[in-house]
N, C-alpha and C positions, 0 to 999 in steps of 0.2 A: 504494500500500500504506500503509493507515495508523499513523500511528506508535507510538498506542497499544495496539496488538496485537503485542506483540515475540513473543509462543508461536505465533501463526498462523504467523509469517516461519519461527520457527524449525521448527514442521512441514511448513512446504513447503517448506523448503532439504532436509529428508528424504526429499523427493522423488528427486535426485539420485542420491545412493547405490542409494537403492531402484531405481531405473530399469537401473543398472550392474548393480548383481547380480542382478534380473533379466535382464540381456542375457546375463550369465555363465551364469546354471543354463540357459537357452533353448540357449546355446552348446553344451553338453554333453547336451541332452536333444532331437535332433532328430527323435528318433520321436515321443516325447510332443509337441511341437511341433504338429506335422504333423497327428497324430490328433485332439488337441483344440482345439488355438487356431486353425490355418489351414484344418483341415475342418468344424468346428464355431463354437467362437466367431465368429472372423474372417467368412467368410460373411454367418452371421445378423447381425451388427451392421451389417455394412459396408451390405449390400443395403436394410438397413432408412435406413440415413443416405444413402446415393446418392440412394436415391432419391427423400430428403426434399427434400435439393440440387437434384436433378434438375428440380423442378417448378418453379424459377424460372430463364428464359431467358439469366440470364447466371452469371459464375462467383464464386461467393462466394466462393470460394477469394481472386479477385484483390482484392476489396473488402478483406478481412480483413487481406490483406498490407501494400494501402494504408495501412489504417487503421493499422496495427499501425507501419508507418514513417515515417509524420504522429505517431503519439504521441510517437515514440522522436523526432523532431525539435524537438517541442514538450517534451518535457522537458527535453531536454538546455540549452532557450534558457530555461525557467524556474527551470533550475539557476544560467547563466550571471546571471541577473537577478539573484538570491538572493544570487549571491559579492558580487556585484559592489555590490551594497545591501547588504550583511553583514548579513543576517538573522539570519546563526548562524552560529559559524566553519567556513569554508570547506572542513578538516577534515568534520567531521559533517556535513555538509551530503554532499558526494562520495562518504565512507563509507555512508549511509544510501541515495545515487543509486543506487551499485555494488551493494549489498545488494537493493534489487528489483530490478534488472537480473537476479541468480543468482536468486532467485524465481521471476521467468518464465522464464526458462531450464531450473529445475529441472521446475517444472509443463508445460512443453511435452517435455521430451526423457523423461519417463514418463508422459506422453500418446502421444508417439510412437510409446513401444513395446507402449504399450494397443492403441492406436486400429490402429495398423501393422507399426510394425518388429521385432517379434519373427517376421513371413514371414522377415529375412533368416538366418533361422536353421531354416526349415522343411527338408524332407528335397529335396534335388537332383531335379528335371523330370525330367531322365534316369531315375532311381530313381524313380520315380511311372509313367513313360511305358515303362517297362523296354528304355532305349535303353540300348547299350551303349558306354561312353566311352571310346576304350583309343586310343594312338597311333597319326597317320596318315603314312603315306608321301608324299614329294611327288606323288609317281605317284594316289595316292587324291585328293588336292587338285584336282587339276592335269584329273582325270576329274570332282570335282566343278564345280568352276567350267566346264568344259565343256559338263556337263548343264544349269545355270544359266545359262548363255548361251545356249544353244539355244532354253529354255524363256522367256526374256527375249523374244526377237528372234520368236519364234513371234506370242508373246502384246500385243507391240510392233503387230503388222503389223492388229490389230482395234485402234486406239483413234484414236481422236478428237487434232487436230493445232489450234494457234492456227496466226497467218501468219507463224509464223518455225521454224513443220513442229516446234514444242516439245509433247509428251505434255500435254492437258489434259483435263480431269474432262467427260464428255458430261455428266453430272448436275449441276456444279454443287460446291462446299467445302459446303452446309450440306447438299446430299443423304448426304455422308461417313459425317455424324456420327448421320445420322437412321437410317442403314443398317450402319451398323459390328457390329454383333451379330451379323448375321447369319451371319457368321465364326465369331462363338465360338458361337452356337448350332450351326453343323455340331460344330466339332470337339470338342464337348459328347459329342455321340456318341461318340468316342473316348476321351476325358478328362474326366469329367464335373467336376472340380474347374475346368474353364474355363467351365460354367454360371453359372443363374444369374441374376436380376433388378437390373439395376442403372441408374444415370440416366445420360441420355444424354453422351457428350465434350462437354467446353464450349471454343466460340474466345476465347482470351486477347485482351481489347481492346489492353493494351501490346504486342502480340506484336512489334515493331519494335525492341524494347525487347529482347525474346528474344535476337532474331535477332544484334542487337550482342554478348548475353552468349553466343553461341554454342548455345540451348537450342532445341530443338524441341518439347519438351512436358514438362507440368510435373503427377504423380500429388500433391493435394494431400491426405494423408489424415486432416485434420482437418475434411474435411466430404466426402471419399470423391468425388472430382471427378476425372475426368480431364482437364485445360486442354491445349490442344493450340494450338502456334503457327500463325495461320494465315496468316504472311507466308511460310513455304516454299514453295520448286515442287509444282504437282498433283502431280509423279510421288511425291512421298516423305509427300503427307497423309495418303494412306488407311494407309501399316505405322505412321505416326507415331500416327496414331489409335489402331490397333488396340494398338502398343507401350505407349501408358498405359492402355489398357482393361486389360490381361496384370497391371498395375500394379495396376489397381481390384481384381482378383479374386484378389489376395495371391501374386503373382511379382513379389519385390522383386528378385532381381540382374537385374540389364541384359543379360546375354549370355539371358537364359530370356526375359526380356520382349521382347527382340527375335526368337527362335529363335520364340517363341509369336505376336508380329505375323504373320511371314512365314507360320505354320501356319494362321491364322485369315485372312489374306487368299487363301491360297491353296483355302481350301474356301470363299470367300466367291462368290456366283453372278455377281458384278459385275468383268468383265476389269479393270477400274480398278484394282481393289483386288488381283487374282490378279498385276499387272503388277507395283504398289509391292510388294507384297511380294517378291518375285522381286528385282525390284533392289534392293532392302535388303540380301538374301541374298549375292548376288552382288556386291556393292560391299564387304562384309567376308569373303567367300570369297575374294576374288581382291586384296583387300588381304594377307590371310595369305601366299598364294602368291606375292604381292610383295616382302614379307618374307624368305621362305624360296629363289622362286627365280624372281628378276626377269626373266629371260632367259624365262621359260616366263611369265612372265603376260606380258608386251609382245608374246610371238606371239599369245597366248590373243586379244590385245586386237583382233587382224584379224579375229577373227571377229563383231565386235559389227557388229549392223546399223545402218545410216544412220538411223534413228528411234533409237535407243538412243543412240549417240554421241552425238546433238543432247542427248537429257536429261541425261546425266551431263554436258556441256561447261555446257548451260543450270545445272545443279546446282553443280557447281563455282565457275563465275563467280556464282553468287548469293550463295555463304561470302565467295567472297574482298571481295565489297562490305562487308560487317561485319567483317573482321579487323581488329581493334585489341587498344587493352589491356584492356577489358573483356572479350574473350571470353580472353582469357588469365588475370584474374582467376579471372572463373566457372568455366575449364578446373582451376585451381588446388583450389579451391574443393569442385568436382565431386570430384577427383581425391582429397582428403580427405577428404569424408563417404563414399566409396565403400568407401575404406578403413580407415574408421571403423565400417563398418557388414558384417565382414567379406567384402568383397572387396579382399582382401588385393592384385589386381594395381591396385589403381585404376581411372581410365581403361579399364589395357589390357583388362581385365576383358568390354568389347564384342568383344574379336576372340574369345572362350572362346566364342562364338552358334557359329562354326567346328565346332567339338565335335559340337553339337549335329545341325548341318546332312548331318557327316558319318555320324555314327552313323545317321541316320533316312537316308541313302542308300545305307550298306549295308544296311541292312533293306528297302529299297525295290527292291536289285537282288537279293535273296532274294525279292521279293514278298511278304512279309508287311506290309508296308504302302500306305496307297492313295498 
């Protein structure tokens, strides 16, 4: 930023404010929300920039971030040159660092909620898909993770095995990404705000790097990407895929992005994909039920088939290889912007998918849904 422009800093430090009270009126308007920005606006821009993104084979997104953390490295050591030469007292030198530092800060977090994060203020999936949200009984739980296990262990018994009898992809991780739509274009017919033209998920080359920070994928919407890590087990890439696609088409909270992976793999033609979704489903159903009534999910747990077992044990032991203090950073981290961006539980905010999964299963034992 240069120095002789002190009116530009101070119009884009206006950026800031401007962005919050934006986030404020969005807060309190989430019909208007809903009607214009995430059925109108949002769409047309997003569609148009996905899939500007889209037509080159890797992810700009992670270029960008690179770059963006090379700058911020290289400044910070052209600072330290600067004190240390006494260019200019040390003072104004740090004060003027700190000052573009908020600069881009300010231009990115009212970019954010141009380009994105006013969805997290769009009207509830529930209220869109006219599920009804209301308290469940352990007994209602306890029948759902039932039906999800059945349909696990069903859908288990068609797929494809390495030599250690672990769930692998017949097609292949880049078939995933080439075929992932196919999901949302069924449940388009249901939901048409899950339509839609957009550019294909992209594989995160750090993804090793993820997997340390605890991330599975990464919705980046300053160039409308869905980056998807692709150091995880086959069983969890195709909902992980599908979960930032949900992301691309403006469902910012995570319990809706997830509740929408599992919907869109499950109308998807491909058992792969009908399978991760299913246990993604079932791996936060039956976590709830662990929560509320341990004794009933550890009986539950006899019923998982010897294919099922092997992926969640394979699943399991694959986290605990990355457990450190990075992924407890990024848990931190995560657990901030989440509640920053109102999702008031943080974190817990993934087990609310629960909600979702129950509602759409008593609709489904009324039969009004497929």
């Amino acid at each position: 930023m240069e120095k002789n422009n002190p009116n530009l800093k101070l119009y884009l430090l206006l950026l800031l404010p401007a962005g919050i009270i934006l986030s404020y009126l969005a807060q309190i308007s989430p019909t208007w929300i809903e009607k214009n920005y995430a059925q109108v606006f949002f769409p047309a821009f997003n569609q148009v920039l996905s899939r500007t993104t889209g037509q080159l084979p890797f992810s700009v997104a992670e270029i960008l971030v690179s770059f963006l953390v090379l700058a911020l490295v290289i400044s910070i050591c052209r600072l330290l040159l600067r004190i240390i030469r006494r260019q200019a007292k040390p003072k104004r030198l740090l004060v003027n660092f700190l000052l573009n530092i908020l600069v881009i800060i300010s231009i990115l977090y009212f970019s954010f909620n141009i380009l994105w994060g006013l969805n997290y203020y769009r009207q509830p999936f529930a209220a869109i898909a006219g599920l009804e949200i209301k308290p469940a009984t352990v007994t209602e739980l306890e029948e759902l993770c039932r039906f999800l296990i059945a349909q696990a262990n069903s859908l288990r018994a068609e797929l494809e095995e390495d030599q250690f009898g672990v769930m692998q992809l017949r097609a292949g991780r880049e078939k995933v990404f080439k075929t992932a739509e196919l999901g949302f274009s069924k449940a388009a017919n249901l939901y048409p705000q899950l339509g839609g033209i957009y550019g294909r998920p992209k594989a995160v080359l750090f993804s090793k790097f993820l997997s340390y920070a605890g991330i599975t994928g990464i919705y980046f919407p300053f160039t409308g990407e869905a980056n998807v890590n692709i150091s995880i087990p086959d069983c969890m890439l195709p909902a992980t895929t599908c979960h930032e696609m949900a992301h691309q088409r403006g469902f910012a909270r995570e319990d809706e992005a997830n509740y929408l992976a599992y919907l869109s793999c499950l109308m998807h033609p491909d058992p792969d994909f009908q399978y991760s979704g299913t246990l993604l489903a079932l791996i936060n159903a039956m976590n709830a039920l662990y929560r509320h009534a341990p004794e009933k999910a550890l009986l539950l747990q006899e019923e998982y088939g010897e294919g099922l077992q092997r992926d969640l044990l394979h699943r399991r032991k694959f986290w605990q290889l990355y457990e450190g203090p990075l992924e407890e950073i990024s848990r931190e981290i995560n657990d901030t912007y989440l509640k920053a961006n109102r999702q008031a539980d943080g974190i817990q905010s993934y087990g609310r998918m629960v909600d979702l999964l129950l509602a759409a299963y008593r609709e489904k034992q009324k039969g009004t849904t497929p």
